[in-house]
N, C-alpha and C positions, 0 to 999 in steps of 0.2 A: 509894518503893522505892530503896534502896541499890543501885546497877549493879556490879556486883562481877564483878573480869575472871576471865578464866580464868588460869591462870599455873603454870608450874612448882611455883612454890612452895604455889599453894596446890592441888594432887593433891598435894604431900606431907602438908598440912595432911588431906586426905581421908581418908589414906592411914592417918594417925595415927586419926583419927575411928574408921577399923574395925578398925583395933588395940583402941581401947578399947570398943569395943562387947563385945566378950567379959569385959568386968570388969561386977561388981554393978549394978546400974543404968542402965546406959549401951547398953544392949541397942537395935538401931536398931527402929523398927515396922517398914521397909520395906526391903528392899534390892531392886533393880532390877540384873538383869540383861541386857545386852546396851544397846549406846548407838546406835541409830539412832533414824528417828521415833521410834516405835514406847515404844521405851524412855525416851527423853527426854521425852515426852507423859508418860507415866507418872510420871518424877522428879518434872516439875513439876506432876503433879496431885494427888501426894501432897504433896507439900511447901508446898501451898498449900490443903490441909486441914486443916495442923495437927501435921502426922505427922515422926515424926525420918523423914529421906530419905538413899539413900546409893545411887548408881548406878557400875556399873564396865562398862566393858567391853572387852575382848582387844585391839583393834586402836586405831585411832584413832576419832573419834568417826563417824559415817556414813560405815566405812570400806566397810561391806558392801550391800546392796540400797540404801540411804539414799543413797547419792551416785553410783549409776548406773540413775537411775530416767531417764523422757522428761521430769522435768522442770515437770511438768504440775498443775496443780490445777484439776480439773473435776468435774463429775456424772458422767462417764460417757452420752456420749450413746450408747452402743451398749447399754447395758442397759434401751434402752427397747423395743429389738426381743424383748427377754425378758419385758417386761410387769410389770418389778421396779420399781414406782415408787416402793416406798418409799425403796431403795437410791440412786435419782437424787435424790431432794427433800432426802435426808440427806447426798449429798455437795455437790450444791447450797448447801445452809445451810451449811456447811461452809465451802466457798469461800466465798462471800460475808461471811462472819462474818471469814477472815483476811484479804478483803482491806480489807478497811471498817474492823475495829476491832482485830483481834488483831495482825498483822504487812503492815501496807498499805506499806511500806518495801520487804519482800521478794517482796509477792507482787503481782503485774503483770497487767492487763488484756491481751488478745492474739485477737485472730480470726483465723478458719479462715473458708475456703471449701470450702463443699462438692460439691464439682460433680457436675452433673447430664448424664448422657448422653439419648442421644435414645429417649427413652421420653415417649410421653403420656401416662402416669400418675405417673412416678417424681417431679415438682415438685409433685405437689398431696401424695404420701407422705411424701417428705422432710421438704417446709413443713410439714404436721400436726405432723411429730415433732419438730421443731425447736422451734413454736411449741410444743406439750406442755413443752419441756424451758425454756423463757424462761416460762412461766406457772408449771410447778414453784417455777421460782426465787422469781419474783414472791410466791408464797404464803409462801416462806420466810421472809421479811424484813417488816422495816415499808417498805424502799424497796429500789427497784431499784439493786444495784452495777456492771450491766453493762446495755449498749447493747440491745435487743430484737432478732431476728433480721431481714435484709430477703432478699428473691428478688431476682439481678441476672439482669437480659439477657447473650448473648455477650460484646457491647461494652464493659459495667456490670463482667463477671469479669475482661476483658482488660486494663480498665485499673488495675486492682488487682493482675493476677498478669500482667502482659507477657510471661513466657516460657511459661505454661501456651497448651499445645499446641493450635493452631485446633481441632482436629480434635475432642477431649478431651472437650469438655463445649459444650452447647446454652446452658449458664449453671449456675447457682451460689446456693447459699443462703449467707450470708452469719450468721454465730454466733459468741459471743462466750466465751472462757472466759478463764483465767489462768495465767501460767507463775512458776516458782519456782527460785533456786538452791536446788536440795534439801539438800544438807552445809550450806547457811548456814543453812539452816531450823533444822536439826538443832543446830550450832553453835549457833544464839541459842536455842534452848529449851532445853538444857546450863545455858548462862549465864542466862537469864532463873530455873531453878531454884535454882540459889548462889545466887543473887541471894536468892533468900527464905530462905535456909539449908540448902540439899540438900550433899550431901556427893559429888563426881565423882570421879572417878577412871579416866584412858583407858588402855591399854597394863597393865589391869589383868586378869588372865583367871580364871575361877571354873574349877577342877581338880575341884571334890568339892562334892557338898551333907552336910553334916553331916544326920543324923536321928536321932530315940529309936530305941529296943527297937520302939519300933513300929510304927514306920516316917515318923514326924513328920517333917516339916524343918525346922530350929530353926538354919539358917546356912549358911555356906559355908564354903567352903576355897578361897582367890584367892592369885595368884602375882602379887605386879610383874613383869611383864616386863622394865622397865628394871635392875631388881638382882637377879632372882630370889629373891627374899625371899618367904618363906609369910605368909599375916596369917590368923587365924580369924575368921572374921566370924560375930555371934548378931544374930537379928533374927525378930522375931514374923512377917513375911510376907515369902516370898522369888516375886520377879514375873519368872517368865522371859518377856522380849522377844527373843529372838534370833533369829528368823525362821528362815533355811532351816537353821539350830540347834538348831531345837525341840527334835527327837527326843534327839538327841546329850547336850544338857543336861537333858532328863526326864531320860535312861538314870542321870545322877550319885546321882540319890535313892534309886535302886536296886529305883524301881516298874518294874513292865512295862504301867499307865496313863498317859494321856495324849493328845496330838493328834500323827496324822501330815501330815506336811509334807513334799510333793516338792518338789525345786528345777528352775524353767525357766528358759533364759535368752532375755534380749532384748539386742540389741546397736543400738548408736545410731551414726549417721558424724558428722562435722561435714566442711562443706566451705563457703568466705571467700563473703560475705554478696553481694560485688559479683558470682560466680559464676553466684548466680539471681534476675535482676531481678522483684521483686513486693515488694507490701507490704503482705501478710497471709498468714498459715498456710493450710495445706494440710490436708487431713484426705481422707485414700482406702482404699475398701474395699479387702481384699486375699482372696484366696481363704483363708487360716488367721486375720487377723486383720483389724486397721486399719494403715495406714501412715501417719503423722504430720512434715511436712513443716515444721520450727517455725523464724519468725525468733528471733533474738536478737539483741545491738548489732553484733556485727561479723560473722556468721557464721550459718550454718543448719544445725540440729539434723534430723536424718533417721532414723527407726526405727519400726517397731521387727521386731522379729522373736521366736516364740516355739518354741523346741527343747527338750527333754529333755535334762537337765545329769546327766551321771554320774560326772563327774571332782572334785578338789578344789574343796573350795566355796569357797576364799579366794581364788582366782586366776580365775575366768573372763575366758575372752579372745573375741573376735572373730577370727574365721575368715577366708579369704581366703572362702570361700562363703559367711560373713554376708554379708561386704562387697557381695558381689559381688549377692546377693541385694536387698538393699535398693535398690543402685545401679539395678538391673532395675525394679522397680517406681516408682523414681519417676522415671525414665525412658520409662513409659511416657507422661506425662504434661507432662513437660516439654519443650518444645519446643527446647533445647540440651541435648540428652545427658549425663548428667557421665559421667565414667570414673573409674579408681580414681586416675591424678595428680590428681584435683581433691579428693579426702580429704585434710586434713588433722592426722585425728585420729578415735580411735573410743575407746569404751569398753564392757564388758557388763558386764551386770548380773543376777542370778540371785532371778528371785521366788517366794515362798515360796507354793507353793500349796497351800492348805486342803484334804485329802481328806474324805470323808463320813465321820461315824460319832466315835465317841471309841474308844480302847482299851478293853478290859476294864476294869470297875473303877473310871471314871472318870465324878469330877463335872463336870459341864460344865451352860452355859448358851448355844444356840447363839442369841446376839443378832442376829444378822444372817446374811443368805446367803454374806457377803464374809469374817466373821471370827468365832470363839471364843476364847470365855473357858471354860476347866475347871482343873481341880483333879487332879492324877494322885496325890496323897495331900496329907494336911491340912500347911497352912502352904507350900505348895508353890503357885502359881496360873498357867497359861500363858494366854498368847492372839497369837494367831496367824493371818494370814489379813490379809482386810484393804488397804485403798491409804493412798500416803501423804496424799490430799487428807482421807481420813476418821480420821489417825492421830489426832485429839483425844477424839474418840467412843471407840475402841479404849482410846486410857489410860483414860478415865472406866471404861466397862464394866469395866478388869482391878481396879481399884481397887477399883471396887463389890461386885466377886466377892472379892476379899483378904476386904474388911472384914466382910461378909456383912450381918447385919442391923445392924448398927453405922455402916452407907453410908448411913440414913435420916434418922439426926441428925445427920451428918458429911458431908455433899450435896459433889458437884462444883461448882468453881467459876469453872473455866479459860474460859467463855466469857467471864467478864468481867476477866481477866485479860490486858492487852495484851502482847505479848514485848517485851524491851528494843532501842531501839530503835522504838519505837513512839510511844512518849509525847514531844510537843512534835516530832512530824514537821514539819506543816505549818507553827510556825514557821519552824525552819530549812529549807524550801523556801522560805519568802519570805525567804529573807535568800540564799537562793544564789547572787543575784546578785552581792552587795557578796562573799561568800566565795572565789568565782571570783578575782574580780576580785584580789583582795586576794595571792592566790596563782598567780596566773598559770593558773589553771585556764577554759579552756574550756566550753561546756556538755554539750558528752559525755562531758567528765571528771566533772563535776558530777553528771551525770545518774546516772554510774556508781557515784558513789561513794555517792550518795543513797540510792541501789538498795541496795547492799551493807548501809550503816551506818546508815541513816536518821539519826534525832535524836542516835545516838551519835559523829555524824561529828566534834563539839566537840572528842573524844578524839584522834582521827586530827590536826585545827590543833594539838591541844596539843604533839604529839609536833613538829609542822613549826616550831613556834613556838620549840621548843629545839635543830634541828637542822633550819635552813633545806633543807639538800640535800635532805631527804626528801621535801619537795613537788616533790621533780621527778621527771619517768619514771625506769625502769629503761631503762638503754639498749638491753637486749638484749630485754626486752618490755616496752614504753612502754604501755601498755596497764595499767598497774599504775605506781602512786605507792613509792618507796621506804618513806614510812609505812604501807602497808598492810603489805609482808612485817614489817617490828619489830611491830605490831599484831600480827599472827599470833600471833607469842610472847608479845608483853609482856600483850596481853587474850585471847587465843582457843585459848588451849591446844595452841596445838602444840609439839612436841617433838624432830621428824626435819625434815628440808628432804623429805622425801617426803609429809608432813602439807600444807607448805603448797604444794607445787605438786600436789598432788590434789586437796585440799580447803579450803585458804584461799582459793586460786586459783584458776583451771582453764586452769593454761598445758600441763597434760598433753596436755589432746587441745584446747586451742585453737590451739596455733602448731607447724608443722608439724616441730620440731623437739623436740618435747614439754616446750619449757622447759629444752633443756637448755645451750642458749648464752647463760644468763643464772644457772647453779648457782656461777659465782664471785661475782657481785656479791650475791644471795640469801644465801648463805653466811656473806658477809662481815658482813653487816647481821644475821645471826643468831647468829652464832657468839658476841660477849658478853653476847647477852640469855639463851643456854643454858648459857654456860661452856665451849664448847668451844677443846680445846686447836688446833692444828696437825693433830694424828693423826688425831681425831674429828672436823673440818672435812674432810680428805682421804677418811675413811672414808665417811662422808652424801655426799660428790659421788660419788666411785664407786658407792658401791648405787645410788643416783638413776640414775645413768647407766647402769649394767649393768639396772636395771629398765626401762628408756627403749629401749633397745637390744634386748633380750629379746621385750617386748610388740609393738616395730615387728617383729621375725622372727616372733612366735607371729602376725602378723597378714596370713601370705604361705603360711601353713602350712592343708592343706586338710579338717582336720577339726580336731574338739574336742580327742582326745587326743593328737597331733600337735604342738598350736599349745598346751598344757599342759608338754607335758614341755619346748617351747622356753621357757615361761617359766618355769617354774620353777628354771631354771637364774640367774636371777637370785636372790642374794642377800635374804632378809631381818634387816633391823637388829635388831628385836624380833618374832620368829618364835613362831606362835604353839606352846603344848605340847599333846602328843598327851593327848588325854581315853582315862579310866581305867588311863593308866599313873605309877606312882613314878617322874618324874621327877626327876632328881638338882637338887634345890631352890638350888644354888649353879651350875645351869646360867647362862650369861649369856649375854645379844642378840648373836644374829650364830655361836651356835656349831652344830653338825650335829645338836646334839638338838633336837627340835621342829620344825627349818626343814619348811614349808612344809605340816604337817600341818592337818586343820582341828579348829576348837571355836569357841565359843560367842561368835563374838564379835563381830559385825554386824548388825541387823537389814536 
């Protein structure tokens, strides 16, 4: 396979592609809507069927649910109190398949414990279900990718988790699942679809579905957001993925079928790794949900929380009463308190959740209890619903339903498709030493950058090998290589410095300043890989900054529409445009029409 980066240049090269789909011949079979998992599963399962592919979507790529999930790739052991075991063995398989063969680079082994309070029955319950959910796995695979669960004593949980509270737990089962940067995920299955010839295009937003007299969908109507430029886009099957968008994007085709979709949000804290001494995950029941207690290399991941979202779907924030919520609960448990000076950083995120039924009118196939696929008129196909551990099933099934009986001779094939990045891992893990070395790199640099890039790391020396400096930290967050931010641009598609400190990165909510005493040197490292002048270098650190500044005030503020209207007082560069209005098509990034309205553009 060809590794083909992401680039400015080539989303122009995209951009042309659905230009000429509306001439003679050139008609794409699939367009994809919306670039999260979701959607990018999709790119690449079509485009590794055989099928012309072409994906756009509003924001940047996992600008929406996709890059503020917990993080997580598991079964779900909580649906096993539901007695849904198909849904557990399928996301099982799932995991297991990405972290073995499909993306074992980005996706990471990780245990929880589960503790046990003082009940004489609650260890032989748990154990059962534990053990259920390590034997699901077991049947999934020809071999096991994770460790089997074990029961520790007090002593056995304390010395694994030393600040979990004496008091807390009698002991602990001990289970294994996997965590994931979820925007890398999404980033490399983007790229792993160009890679086979998909056609991407980010800061791209669909306005309109073109239809017949009869209500067919036979294309779109997409804006650049970068120039405001209209493109008509034709293509035999148009696959909305846009998660808490659903509705908004059916409404373009001008049915009143379809799937509905309310949006909930959850919100995550982070707070610095030497904070909470232990060395394994946490997992605690809560009276509305689970609360998820997850290391990472430098820091720990805290959440979640589920509320009813009634505000813009582009901006969800965390609350001073998220915060404050989560801080409570896992407070109850740990034995050194956190407070809110010990947050360094939060983010939320808004899930798309699946209601019963379809609309009037509507084809559908409900595959799962997690997610559908229907049809709200022909050439038209949504699905919706769904986790990102199961996003590869979700592309298969949308795909399947596009093609209809034509999916029988034209099968999915994405399980045997590894992402880029995957192929010749384990060499370059046995050579990490001498790479280090060779660089001045450490093994937690190694570790980190392994994580990130896997076998593509060869690209990252390339760039160090022509410009020494860049193998060195950023001085304002060393924690990151100067070749990673030019990577950003030069393979990964970004385009604003808010791209890559949200989601090349994650200096947003990892360092307490959200990355922003490091926007001059960032800048500067990006500014001739994008072309910017003086004005448009000053212009990207202000929005950054005014968005940085905004989300810490929306995040002291004590409800949802409170801590909305504080951020949205920040600036957007490329704002998305209001759905089903004539927008004036020479509108440009940055000006009052469209700022902060919602559409289609995240899953």
């Amino acid at each position: 396979m060809r590794t083909a980066p992401l680039t400015a240049q080539g989303r122009q090269d995209a951009l042309g592609a659905l230009r000429r789909s509306s001439e003679v011949g050139q008609e794409l079979d699939v367009l994809v809507v919306g670039g999260g998992v979701t959607g990018a599963g999709i790119a690449l399962d079509a485009v590794t069927r055989g099928l012309s592919t072409a994906i756009v979507e509003g924001q940047d790529w996992a600008s929406g649910t996709s890059s503020r999930s917990s993080k997580l790739v598991h079964g779900g052991l909580r649906y096993l109190q539901m007695l849904d075991f198909h849904l557990v063995r399928e996301a099982l398989t799932e995991r297991d398949l990405l972290i073995t063969r499909l993306a074992p680079h980005l996706v990471k082994p990780v245990s929880f414990l589960y503790p046990l309070e003082n009940r004489v029955w609650e260890r032989a319950y748990v154990g059962a279900g534990v053990a259920l959910y390590d034997t699901l796995a077991s049947v999934s695979g020809s071999h096991r990718a994770m460790p089997m669960h074990r029961h520790l004593t007090r002593k056995g949980m304390e010395r694994l988790f030393p600040d979990l509270r004496h008091d807390a737990a009698i002991g602990a089962v001990r289970y294994w699942d996997a965590s994931v940067d979820d925007a890398r995920l999404v980033e490399t299955l983007v790229r792993t679809a160009v890679s086979y010839g998909a056609h991407a295009a980010s800061r791209t937003q669909v306005v309109d579905l073109q239809t017949t007299t009869g209500g067919a969908v036979t294309g779109a109507e997409v804006v650049d957001l970068e120039t405001g430029d209209r493109i008509d886009v034709r293509a035999r099957h148009v696959i909305n993925a846009t998660g808490v968008w659903t509705e908004q994007t059916e409404s373009l085709a001008g049915s009143e079928g379809g799937l509905r979709v309310l949006a909930s949000k959850g919100i995550h804290i982070v707070v610095p790794r030497k904070r909470i001494e232990g060395n394994t995950g946490l997992i605690l029941q809560t009276e509305k949900s689970v609360l998820f207690i997850i290391p990472w290399s430098r820091y720990w991941v805290i959440g979640t929380t589920d509320t009813p979202w009634e505000q813009d779907l582009t901006h969800p924030v965390a609350t001073s009463a998220d915060i404050d919520y989560v801080i409570e609960h896992a407070n109850q448990v740990l034995s050194r308190p956190l407070t809110r000076e010990d947050v360094i950083g939060t983010w939320a995120g808004l899930r798309p959740l699946l209601q019963p039924g379809t609309k009037e009118g509507t084809s559908s196939a409900k595959v799962s209890r997690e997610h559908t696929v229907a049809s709200p008129t022909p050439g038209l196909t949504v699905v919706a619903g769904g986790k990102l551990t199961t996003y590869r099933v979700m592309a298969k099934d949308a795909v399947d339903f596009a093609l209809g009986s034509r999916a029988t001779t034209l099968p999915s094939i994405t399980q045997d498709v590894p992402l880029v990045g995957a192929e010749g891992l384990k060499v370059v893990q046995r050579q990490a030493r001498a790479i280090g070395a060779r660089y001045g790199w450490d093994r937690p640099r190694m570790d980190h950058l392994l994580h990130r890039y896997g076998s593509l790391l060869q690209e990252l020396t390339d760039l160090c090998d022509e410009r020494p400096e860049l193998a060195q930290p950023l001085q304002h967050a060393p924690a990151y290589i100067g070749a990673e931010i030019v990577y950003a641009a030069s393979h990964e598609g970004a385009l604003h410095l808010d791209d890559v400190l949200m989601h090349r990165t994650r200096l947003n909510y990892e360092q307490a300043d959200r990355g922003v005493g490091a926007l001059d040197e960032i800048a500067d490292l990006l500014a001739p890989l994008l072309g910017w002048d003086d004005a448009t270098r000053r212009r990207e650190i202000e929005a950054y900054r005014a968005r940085a500044e905004a989300e810490e005030a929306a995040a002291a503020q004590p409800d949802d529409a409170t801590a909305e209207a504080v951020r949205l007082k920040a600036p957007d560069l490329a704002p998305l445009l209001p759905l089903g209005e004539d927008a004036d098509p020479g509108t440009k990034p940055g000006s009052p029409a469209g700022r902060g309205a919602s559409g289609p553009a995240g899953t």
